[in-house]
N, C-alpha and C positions, 0 to 999 in steps of 0.2 A: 841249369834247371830253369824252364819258365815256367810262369803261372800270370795268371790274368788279373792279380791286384794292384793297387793302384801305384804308380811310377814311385820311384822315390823322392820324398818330398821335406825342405828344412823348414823345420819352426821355430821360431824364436822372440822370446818376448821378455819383459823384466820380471823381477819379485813383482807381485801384486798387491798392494792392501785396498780393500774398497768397502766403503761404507763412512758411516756419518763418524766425523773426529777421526776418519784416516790421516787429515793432513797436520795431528798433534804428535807424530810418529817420526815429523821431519828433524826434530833434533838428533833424536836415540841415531835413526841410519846415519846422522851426518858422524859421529861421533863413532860408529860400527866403520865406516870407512875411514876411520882415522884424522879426521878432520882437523887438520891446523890453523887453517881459515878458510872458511867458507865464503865465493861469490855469490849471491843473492841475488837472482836474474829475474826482473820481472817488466814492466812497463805503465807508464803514467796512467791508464784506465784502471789495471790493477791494485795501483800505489792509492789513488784516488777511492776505490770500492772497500779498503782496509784491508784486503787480503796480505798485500807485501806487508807490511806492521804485525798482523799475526804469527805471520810466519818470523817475523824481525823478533818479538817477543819471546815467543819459543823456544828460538835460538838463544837468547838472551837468558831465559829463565835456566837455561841447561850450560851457561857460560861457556858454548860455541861462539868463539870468534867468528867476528864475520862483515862483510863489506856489502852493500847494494848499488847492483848495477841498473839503471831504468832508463837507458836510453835507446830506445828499443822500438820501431815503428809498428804500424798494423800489418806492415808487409816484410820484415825483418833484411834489412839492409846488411851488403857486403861492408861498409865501412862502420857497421854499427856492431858487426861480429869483429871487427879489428880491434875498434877501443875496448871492447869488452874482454878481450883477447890479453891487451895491453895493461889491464887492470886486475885482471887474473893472476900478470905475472910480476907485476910490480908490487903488488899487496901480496907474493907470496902465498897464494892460495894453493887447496890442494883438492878440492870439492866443491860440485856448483849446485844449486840448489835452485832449481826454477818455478817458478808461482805465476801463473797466468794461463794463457789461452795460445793455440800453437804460435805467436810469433815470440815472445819468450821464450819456448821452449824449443822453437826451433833456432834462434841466435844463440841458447846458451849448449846447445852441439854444437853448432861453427863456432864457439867460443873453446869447446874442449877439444875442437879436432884442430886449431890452430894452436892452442897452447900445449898440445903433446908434439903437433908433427912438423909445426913450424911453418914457413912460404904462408900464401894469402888463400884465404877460402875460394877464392875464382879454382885455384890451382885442386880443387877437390871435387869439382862438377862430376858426374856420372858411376860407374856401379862397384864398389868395391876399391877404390881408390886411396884409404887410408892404410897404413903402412905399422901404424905405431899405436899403443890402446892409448884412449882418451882417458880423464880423470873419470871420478867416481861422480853420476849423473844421479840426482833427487828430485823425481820431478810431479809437481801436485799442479793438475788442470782446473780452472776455473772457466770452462767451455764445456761441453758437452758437441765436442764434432770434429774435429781436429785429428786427435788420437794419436799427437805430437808423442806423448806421456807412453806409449806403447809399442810405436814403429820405427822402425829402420829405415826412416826418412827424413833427412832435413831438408826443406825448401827456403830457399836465400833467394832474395831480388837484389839483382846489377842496374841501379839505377841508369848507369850511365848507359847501359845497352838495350834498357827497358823490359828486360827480362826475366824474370824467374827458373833458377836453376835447381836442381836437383840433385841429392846425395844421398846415395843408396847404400847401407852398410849394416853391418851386426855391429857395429866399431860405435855407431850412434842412438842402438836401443837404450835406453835408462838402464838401469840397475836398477829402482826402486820405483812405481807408481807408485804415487800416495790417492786414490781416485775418492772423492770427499764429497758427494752431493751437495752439502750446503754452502761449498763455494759457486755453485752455479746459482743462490740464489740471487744475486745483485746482477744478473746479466737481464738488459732490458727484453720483448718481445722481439725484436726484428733479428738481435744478435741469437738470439736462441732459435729463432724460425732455421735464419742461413747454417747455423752449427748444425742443429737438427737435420737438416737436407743433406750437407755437407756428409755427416753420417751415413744417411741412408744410401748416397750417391755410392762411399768407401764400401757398404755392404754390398749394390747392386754391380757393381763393377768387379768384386774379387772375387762373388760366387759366376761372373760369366768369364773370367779370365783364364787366359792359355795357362793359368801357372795354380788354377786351383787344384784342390785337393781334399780326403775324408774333413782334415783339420781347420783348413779355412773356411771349407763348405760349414759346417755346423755353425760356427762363429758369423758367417754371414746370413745365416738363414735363422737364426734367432734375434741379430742385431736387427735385419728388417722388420722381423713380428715385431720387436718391442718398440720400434721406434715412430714403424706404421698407425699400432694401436696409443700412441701417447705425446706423440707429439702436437697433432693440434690442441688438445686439452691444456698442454704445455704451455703454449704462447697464451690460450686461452685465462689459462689460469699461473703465474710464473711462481705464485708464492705455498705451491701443493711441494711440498718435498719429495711425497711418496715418488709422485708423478717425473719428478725433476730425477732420482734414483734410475728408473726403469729408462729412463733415455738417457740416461750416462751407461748406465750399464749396456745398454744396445751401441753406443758409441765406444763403449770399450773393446764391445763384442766385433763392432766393422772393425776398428782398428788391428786386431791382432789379426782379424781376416787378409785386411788389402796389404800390411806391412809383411806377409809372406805369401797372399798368391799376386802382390803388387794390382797393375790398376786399370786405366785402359782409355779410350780416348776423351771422355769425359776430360780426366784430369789432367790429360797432356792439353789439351786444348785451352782447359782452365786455367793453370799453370802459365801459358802463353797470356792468355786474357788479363790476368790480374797481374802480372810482368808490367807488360804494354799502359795499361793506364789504372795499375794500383787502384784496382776494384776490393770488395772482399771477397775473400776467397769461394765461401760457402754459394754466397750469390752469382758467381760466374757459373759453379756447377749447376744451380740451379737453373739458370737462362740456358745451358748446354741441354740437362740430361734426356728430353724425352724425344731430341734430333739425332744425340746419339743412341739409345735404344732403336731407335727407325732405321738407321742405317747398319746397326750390328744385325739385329735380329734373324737374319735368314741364317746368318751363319754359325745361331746359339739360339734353336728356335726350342730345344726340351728344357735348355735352361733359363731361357723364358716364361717357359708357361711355367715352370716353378716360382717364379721370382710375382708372377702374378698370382697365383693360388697364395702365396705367403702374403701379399700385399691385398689381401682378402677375399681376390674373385672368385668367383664359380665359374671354372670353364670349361664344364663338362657339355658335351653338346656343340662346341663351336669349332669353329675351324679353325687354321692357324692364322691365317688374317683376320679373325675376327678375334683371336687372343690377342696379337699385336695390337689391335687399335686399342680394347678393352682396356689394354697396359699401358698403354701411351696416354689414356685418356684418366685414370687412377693417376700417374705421376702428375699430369696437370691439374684435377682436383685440389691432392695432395697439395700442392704449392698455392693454389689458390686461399688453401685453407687456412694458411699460414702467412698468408700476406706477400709471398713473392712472384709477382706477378710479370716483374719488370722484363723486356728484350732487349736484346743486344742494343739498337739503334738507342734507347731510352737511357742507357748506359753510356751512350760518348762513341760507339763505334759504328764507324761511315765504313762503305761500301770498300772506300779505299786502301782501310787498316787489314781486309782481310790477307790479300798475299802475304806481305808481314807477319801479323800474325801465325797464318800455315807453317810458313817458313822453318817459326820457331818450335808450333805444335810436334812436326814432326821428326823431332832430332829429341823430342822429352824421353826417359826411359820408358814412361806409361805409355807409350804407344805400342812396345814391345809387346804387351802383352794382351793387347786388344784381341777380341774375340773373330773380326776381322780385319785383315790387311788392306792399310790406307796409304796413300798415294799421298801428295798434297793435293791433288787436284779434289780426291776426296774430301780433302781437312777444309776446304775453303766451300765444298758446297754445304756442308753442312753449318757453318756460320754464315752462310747467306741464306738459310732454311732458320735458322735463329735471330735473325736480324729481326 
């Protein structure tokens, strides 16, 4: 039998709790998963803002054993998922428990995928590659942009080869978001500008993506409204709660979007950028996105003028290259508004880093699912239109 509704499509996400004092829930789950000792995975900005301590407490106060891990970079290292790997299994644990912003959260999945399946995180790059279930994953975001805390992505950097890889799996969703507004309060403006962007990039990327669908479209198309209408206010103002809520919740809302209609060349290229010379993340999408919108756009031109009427235009009356510009010119506002203003060249990258770079862009799995099909020859003009 046919019929003309929409392909079949998976979704997949953890338990959710979200809202203020979600993340005082981290004992009860650890202890619902059985908990013999807990890893405590977090990183020295987080250790430093109080958040690791609370959650140290917590655990403490509900006499969950448990150990903390904080050796953990801004770009989450292959040998920094090994010790943490090594500590897991020597202290006997049986649950990780992660407190920060995606690089925590993403070393403490290379932490669970090598301590159930063994060999070295390099040996897990690309889609489906895990074999064996990881432990029981608890994981409370102190970012608003990431969406570590919700997808079926870990991203690890190989220092030695300068690259960021990627690990695409159901085998690395959480089991438990604890999603907590008030740990985003101690994140300063710049870091909330780039998560914020980061966000909106996860939303605009998985509502044009070959792999959307009824369930990621929704989720992308409300993660844009709310993050469109709140986020300068956000940087504006960092110590509004309400405000800080309504842009987590839109980061939660991209994240379950791009973690099942995946992403596109934004973040393959990003993924390469912050590889190459350990940028942050959020910022490299931003220095990408409105090069890459120019170069998709013909090929996702109804799901563009969407993604602009959401991002507030009025495009009735105009034409389709007069919606492109309109739209390209709204993401440049947008970032302006927020303070990232920065390009490629202002960032460390010469004319010369581009082959390289491409190279890498187009072997990412987000390329797969780009709205059009790229070449390297395409990957590299567009980082020279970013330059």
């Amino acid at each position: 039998m046919s019929h003309d509704i929409s392909n079949l499509r998976k979704f997949v996400s953890p338990e959710i709790i979200f809202g203020v004092g979600a993340r005082k829930s981290a004992a009860n789950y650890a202890k619902t998963f059985g908990a013999r000792k807990v890893l405590l995975v977090s990183d020295p900005g987080v250790a430093e803002a109080g958040w690791l301590q609370d959650i140290s407490d917590l655990l403490t106060e509900e006499e969950v054993d448990h150990v903390c891990f904080t050796d953990v970079s801004p770009n989450p290292r292959a040998e920094e998922v090994m010790k943490g790997a090594q500590i897991y299994q020597e202290q006997d644990c049986n649950v990780i428990v992660a407190v920060g912003g995606g690089s925590p959260m993403d070393c403490a999945k290379g932490i669970g995928i090598v301590s159930a399946n063994g060999r070295h995180i390099l040996d897990y790059e690309g889609i489906d590659t895990i074999s064996l279930p990881i432990p029981p994953l608890v994981f409370i975001p102190t970012t608003a942009g990431t969406s570590a805390d919700v997808s079926q992505f870990a991203i690890i950097s190989d220092p030695v080869e300068r690259v960021k890889f990627s690990i695409v799996s159901k085998a690395v969703v959480p089991d438990v978001a604890l999603i907590d507004p008030e740990t985003t309060l101690t994140m300063d403006p710049f870091l909330s500008a780039c998560t914020g962007i980061d966000a909106m990039v996860h939303a605009i990327e998985a509502f044009v993506s070959t792999g959307a669908g009824p369930l990621t479209d929704m989720n992308a198309l409300d993660a844009m409204r709310l993050i469109n209408e709140n986020i300068v206010d956000l940087v504006n103002d960092p110590t509004d709660i309400q405000i800080r809520e309504q842009v987590m919740l839109g980061s939660m809302k991209a994240g379950l979007a791009f973690s099942n209609a995946i992403l596109g060349a934004v973040h393959a290229m990003s993924h390469s950028l912050g590889g190459y010379l350990d940028l942050p993340h959020g910022l490299c999408n931003a220095m990408l996105l409105e090069h890459v919108i120019d170069f998709n756009y013909r090929e996702a031109e109804d799901r563009f003028k969407v993604v602009a009427q959401t991002l507030g235009l009025d495009t009735r009356g105009l034409t389709t290259p007069e919606i492109r510009k309109a739209l390209m010119h709204r993401v440049i506002t947008l970032k302006q508004e927020v303070g990232l203003t920065q390009k490629l060249a202002e960032s460390g990258v010469s004319i010369s880093d581009i082959p390289v770079l491409s190279d890498h862009a187009i072997l990412d799995p987000c390329i797969l699912t780009n709205p059009r099909k790229s070449n390297k020859r395409d990957v590299e003009a567009v980082y020279e239109e970013a330059l």
